[in-house]
C-alpha positions in Angstrom: 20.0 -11.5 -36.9 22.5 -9.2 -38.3 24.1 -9.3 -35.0 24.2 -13.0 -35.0 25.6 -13.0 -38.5 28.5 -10.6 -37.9 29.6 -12.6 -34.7 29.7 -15.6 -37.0 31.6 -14.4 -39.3 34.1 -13.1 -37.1 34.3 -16.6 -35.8 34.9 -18.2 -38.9 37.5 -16.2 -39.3 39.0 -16.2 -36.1 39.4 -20.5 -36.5 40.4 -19.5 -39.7 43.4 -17.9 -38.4 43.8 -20.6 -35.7 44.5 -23.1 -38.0 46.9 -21.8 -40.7 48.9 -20.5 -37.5 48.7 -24.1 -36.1 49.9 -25.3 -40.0 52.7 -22.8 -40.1 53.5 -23.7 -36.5 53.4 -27.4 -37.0 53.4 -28.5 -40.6 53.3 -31.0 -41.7 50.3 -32.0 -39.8 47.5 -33.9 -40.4 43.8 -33.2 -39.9 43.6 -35.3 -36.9 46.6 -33.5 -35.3 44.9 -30.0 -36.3 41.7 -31.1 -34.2 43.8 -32.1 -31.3 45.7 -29.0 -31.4 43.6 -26.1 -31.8 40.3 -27.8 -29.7 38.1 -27.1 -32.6 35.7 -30.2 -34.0 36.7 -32.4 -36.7 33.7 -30.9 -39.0 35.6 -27.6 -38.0 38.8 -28.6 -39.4 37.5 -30.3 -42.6 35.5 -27.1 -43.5 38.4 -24.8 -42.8 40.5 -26.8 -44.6 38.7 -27.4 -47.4 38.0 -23.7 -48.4 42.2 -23.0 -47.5 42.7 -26.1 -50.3 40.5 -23.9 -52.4 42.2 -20.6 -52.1 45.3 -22.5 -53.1 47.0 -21.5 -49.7 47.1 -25.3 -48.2 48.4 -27.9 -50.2 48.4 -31.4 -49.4 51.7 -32.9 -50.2 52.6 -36.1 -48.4 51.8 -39.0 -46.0 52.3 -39.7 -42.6 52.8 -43.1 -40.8 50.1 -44.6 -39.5 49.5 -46.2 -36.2 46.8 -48.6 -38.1 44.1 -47.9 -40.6 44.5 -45.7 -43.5 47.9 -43.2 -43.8 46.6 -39.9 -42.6 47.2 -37.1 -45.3 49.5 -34.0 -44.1 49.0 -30.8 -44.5 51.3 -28.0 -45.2 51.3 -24.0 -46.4 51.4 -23.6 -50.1 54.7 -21.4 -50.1 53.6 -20.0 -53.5 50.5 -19.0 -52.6 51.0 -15.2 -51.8 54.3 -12.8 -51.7 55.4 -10.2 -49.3 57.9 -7.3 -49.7 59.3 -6.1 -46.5 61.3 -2.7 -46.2 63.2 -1.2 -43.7 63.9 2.2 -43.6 66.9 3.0 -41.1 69.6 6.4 -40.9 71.5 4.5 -43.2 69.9 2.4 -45.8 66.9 1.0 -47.6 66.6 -2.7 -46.8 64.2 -4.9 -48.8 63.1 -8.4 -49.3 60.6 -11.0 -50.2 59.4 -13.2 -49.0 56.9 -16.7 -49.7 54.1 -17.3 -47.8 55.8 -19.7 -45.3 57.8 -16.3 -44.8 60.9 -17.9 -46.4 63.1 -14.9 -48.0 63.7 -15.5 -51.7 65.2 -12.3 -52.1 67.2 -9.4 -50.5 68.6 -5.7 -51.6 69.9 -2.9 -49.5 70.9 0.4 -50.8 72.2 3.5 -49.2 70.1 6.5 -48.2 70.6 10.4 -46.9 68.6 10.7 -43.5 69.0 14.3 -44.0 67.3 14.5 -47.3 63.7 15.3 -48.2 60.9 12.7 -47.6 59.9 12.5 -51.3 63.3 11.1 -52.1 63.4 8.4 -49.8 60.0 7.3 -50.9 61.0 7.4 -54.6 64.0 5.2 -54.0 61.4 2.9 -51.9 59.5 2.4 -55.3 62.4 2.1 -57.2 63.7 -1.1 -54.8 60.0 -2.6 -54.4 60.2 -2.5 -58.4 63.5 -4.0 -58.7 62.5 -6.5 -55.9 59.5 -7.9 -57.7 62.1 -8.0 -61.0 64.7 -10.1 -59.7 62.2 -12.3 -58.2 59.7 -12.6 -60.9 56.6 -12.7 -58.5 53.2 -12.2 -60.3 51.8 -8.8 -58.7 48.5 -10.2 -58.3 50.1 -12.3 -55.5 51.5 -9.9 -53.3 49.7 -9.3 -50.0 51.0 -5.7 -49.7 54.1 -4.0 -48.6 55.2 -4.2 -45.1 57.1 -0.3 -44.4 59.4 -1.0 -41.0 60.3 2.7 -40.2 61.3 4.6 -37.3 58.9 6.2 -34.6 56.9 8.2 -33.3 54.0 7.3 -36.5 50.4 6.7 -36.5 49.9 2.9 -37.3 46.1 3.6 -38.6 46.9 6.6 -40.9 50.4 5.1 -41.8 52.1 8.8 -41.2 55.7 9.2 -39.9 54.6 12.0 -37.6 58.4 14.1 -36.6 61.2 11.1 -36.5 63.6 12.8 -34.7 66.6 11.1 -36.6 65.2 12.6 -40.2 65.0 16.3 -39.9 62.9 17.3 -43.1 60.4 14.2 -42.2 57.3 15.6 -40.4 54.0 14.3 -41.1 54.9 12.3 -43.8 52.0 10.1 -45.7 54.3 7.6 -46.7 51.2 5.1 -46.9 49.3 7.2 -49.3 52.6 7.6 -51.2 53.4 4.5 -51.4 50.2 3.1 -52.1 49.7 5.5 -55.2 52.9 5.4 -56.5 52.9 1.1 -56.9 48.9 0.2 -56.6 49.8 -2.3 -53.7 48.6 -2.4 -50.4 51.0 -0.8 -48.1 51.1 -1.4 -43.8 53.8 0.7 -41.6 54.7 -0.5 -38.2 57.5 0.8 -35.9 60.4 -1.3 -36.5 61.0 -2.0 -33.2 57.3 -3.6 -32.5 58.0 -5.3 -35.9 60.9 -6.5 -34.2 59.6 -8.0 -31.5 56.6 -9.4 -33.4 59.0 -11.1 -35.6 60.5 -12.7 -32.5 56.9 -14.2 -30.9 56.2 -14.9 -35.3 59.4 -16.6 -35.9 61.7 -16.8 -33.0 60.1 -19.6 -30.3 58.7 -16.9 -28.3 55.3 -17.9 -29.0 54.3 -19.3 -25.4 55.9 -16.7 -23.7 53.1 -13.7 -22.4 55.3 -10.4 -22.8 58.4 -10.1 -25.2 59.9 -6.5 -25.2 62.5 -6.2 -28.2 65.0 -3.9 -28.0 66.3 -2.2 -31.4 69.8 -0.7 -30.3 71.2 1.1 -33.9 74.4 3.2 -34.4 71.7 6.6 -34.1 68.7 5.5 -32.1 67.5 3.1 -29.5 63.8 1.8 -29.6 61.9 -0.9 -28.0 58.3 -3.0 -29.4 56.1 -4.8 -26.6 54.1 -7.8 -27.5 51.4 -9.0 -24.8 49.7 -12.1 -25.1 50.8 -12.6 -28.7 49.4 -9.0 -29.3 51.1 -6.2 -30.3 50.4 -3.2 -27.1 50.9 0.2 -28.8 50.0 2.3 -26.0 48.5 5.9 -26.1 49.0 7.0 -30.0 51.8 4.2 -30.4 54.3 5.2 -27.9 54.7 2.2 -26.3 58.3 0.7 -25.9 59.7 3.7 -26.7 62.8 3.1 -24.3 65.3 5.3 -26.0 64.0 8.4 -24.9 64.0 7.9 -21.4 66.0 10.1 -19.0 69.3 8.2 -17.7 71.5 11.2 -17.4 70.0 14.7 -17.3 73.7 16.5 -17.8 74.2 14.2 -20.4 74.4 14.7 -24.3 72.3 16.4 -26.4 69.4 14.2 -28.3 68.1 14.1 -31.6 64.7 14.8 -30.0 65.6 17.9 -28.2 66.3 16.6 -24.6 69.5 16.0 -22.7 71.1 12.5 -21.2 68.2 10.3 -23.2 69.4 6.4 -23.0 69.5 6.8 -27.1 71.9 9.8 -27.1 74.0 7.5 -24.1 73.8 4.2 -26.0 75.2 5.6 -29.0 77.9 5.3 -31.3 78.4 8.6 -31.3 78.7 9.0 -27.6 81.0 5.8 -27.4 83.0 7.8 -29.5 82.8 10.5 -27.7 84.0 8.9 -24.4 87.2 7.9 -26.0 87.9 11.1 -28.2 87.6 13.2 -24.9 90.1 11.0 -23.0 92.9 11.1 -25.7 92.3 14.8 -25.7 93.1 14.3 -22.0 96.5 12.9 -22.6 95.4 9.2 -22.1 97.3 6.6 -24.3 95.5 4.2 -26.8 96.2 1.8 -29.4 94.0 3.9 -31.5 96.2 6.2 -32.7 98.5 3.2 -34.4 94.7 3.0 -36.4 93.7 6.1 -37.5 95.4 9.5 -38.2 92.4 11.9 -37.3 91.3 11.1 -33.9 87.7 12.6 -35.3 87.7 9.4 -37.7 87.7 6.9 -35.1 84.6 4.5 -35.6 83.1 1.9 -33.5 84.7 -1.1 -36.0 88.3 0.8 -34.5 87.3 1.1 -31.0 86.1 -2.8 -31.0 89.4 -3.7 -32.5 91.2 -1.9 -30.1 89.5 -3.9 -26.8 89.9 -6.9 -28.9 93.7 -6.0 -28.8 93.7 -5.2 -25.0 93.4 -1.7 -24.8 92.1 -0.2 -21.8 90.5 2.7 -23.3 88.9 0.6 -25.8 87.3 -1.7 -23.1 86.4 1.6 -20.8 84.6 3.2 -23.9 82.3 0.0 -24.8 81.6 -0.6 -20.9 80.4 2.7 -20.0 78.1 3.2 -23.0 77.1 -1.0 -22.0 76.2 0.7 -18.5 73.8 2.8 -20.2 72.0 -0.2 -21.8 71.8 -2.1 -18.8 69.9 0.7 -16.8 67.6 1.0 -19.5 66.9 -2.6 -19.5 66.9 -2.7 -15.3 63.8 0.0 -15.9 62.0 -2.0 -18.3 62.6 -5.2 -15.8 61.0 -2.7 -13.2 58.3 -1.3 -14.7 57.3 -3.8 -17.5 58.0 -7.2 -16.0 58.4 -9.0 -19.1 59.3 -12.8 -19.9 62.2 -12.2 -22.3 64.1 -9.5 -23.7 65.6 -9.8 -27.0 68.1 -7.3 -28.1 69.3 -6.5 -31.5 70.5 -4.0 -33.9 73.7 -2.7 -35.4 75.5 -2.0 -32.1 75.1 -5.6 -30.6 76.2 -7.1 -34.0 79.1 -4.6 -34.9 80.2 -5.1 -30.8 79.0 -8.3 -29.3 80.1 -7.0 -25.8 78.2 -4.5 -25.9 75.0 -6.4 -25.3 77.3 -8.2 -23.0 78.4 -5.9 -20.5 74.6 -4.6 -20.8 73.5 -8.0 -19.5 76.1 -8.5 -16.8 75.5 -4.9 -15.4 71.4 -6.4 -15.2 72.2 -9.7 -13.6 74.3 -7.6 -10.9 71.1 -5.5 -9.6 69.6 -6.7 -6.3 66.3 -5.7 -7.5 64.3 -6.6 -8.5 64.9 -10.4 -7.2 63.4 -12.0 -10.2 65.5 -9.5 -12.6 68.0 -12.8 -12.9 65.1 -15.2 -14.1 64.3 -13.2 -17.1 65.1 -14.1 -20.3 67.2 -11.6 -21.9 68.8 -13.0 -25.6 70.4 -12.2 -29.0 67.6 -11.4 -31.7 67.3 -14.8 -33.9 66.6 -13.0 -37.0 70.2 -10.7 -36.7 70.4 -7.4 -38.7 66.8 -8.3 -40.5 64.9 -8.8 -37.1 62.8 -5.3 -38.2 61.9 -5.9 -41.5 61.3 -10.4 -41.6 58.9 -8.7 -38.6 57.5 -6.4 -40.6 56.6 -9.1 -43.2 55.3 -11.3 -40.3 52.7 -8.5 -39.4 51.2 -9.0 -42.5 50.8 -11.9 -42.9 49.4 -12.1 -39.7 46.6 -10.0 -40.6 46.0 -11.5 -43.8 45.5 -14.6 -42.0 42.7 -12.5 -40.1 41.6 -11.1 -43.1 40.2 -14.6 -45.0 
């Protein structure tokens, strides 16, 4: 009996989730259309949707056209019915939002951080923006579904610990769940930001028919990648999964952050971009650069963009090689992984667009594997929020499980 009772209730809330997915996915949509769509029964639907009218998060707001008989009423989600607060924590910066329920942002600050400093100054400054984000916005605390931490791997989803980020030196077991949770009396979730990427893509990006979506997170220090399977997020053994950037491309390459040589992050790089073109002036090779900075140890990637913009050879050299790098990586996803789409974004393919270009084009020129031109392989939707709107759609996700 208590068997039969559990499996029930785990049905109820699987429909449960069913529908407000097929509401979010479809609204506004009528009763009828809900039936039609999900293959549950009408007395299904009604029940569903009468205890989501209850909870306050369905509201019925307007009427449909009707093809004879009685309008039919439409359904949409009540965007005021919960809150989310999304944070990304990258080398650089804090960024935060909120967002409605119909994961609409209504709100959005970034602040600069030290990756080199101590853990329990990052996390202060983290409760210091979730504070000013519920200010600015006004949200009642009792609506807030939790906070959704997009941070850097390797972690431990279940125990929400930053385990040794190799890009944060003095991080190393770090409990910033517990901390978190303490320190605000919220719920608080931590998911890699690159598998919050890609969730945010199958969430939010029309990539919810497809079966795998790898998401590729390609940031001035670090490279990582999220896998989603069947709508699922696949973690792999202790949540390693995806993790392209540390794969060996070049083992007389550049030293990692991790502690290896030639890994596709340390190749992919800014740094090493810069690299490439700081060792050829040293050489005696000409470039426009030098008309843009003083220091050839001040060169960034903004100046080495503008310079292929202008022509320059180095310039174009520079992007292309470090493109190279991408596009092997990809290639050994596309070989190993076999997935429907890849969706690439991050600092480096918004702060050089041919970047992710080149990376593409060096793909597309493999012979093999055959298929390797079929696949999908696309500009994140969401842009330089892709990790933490995905965070936010993780949560929501299980809170739709959750009721």
């Amino acid at each position: 009996m208590k068997l039969q009772n559990m499996n029930n209730e785990n049905m109820k809330k699987f429909n449960t989730t069913i529908v407000l997915e097929a509401i979010r996915r479809y609204e506004p949509v009528s009763r009828k259309e809900l039936a039609i769509r999900t293959g549950l029964t009408s007395s299904s639907i009604t029940n569903i949707v009468n205890r989501l009218l209850s909870l306050d998060l369905v509201v019925e707001t307007s009427t449909a056209e009707s093809s004879g008989g009685r309008k039919p009423i439409m359904l949409h989600l009540n965007p005021a019915a919960r809150y989310v607060i999304g944070i990304e924590l990258t080398t650089s910066r804090l960024l935060g939002i909120v967002t409605d329920f119909n994961s609409k942002k209504m709100c959005r600050i970034s602040i600069p951080i030290d990756r080199f400093a101590e853990s329990e100054i990052v996390i202060d400054q983290i409760v210091d923006l979730v504070g000013n984000l519920i200010s600015k916005t006004e949200i009642p605390r009792n609506k807030i579904i939790g906070i959704a931490i997009s941070a850097p791997g390797p972690y431990d989803h279940e125990e929400g610990i930053l385990t040794n980020p190799p890009n944060f030196p003095k991080w190393k077991n770090v409990r910033i769940k517990d901390a978190l949770e303490t320190a605000l009396d919220l719920k608080v979730s931590v998911i890699k930001e690159t598998v919050a990427a890609a969730f945010g893509e199958y969430w939010l990006g029309g990539l919810g028919r497809d079966k795998c979506i790898f998401a590729i997170n390609s940031m001035n220090i670090g490279l990582g990648g999220g896998v989603i399977i069947d709508g699922k997020i696949y973690r792999g053994f202790r949540d390693g999964a995806g993790d392209l950037g540390h794969m060996t491309i070049d083992v007389n390459g550049p030293k990692c952050s991790c502690g290896s040589y030639g890994c596709l992050e340390a190749m992919v790089s800014e740094s090493n971009m810069r690299h490439i073109v700081n060792s050829h002036i040293k050489k005696g090779f000409e470039t426009i650069l030098t008309e843009f900075v003083d220091d050839i140890e001040n060169i960034s990637i903004k100046h080495i963009v503008q310079g292929a913009v202008s022509g320059d050879w180095l310039c174009k050299y520079a992007i292309d090689e470090t493109a190279k790098y991408l596009g092997i990586g990809i290639s050994n996803i596309i070989n190993i992984l076999s997935p429907d789409i890849i969706v690439i974004g991050g600092e480096m393919t918004i702060e050089c667009p041919s970047y992710m270009e080149k990376a593409i084009e060096y793909v597309r020129n493999n012979l093999y594997p055959i298929y390797n031109k079929h696949v999908t392989i696309k500009s994140s939707s969401l842009g330089d929020e892709m990790c933490v709107i995905g965070a936010v759609c993780t949560t929501l996700h299980d809170f739709y499980g959750s009721l």
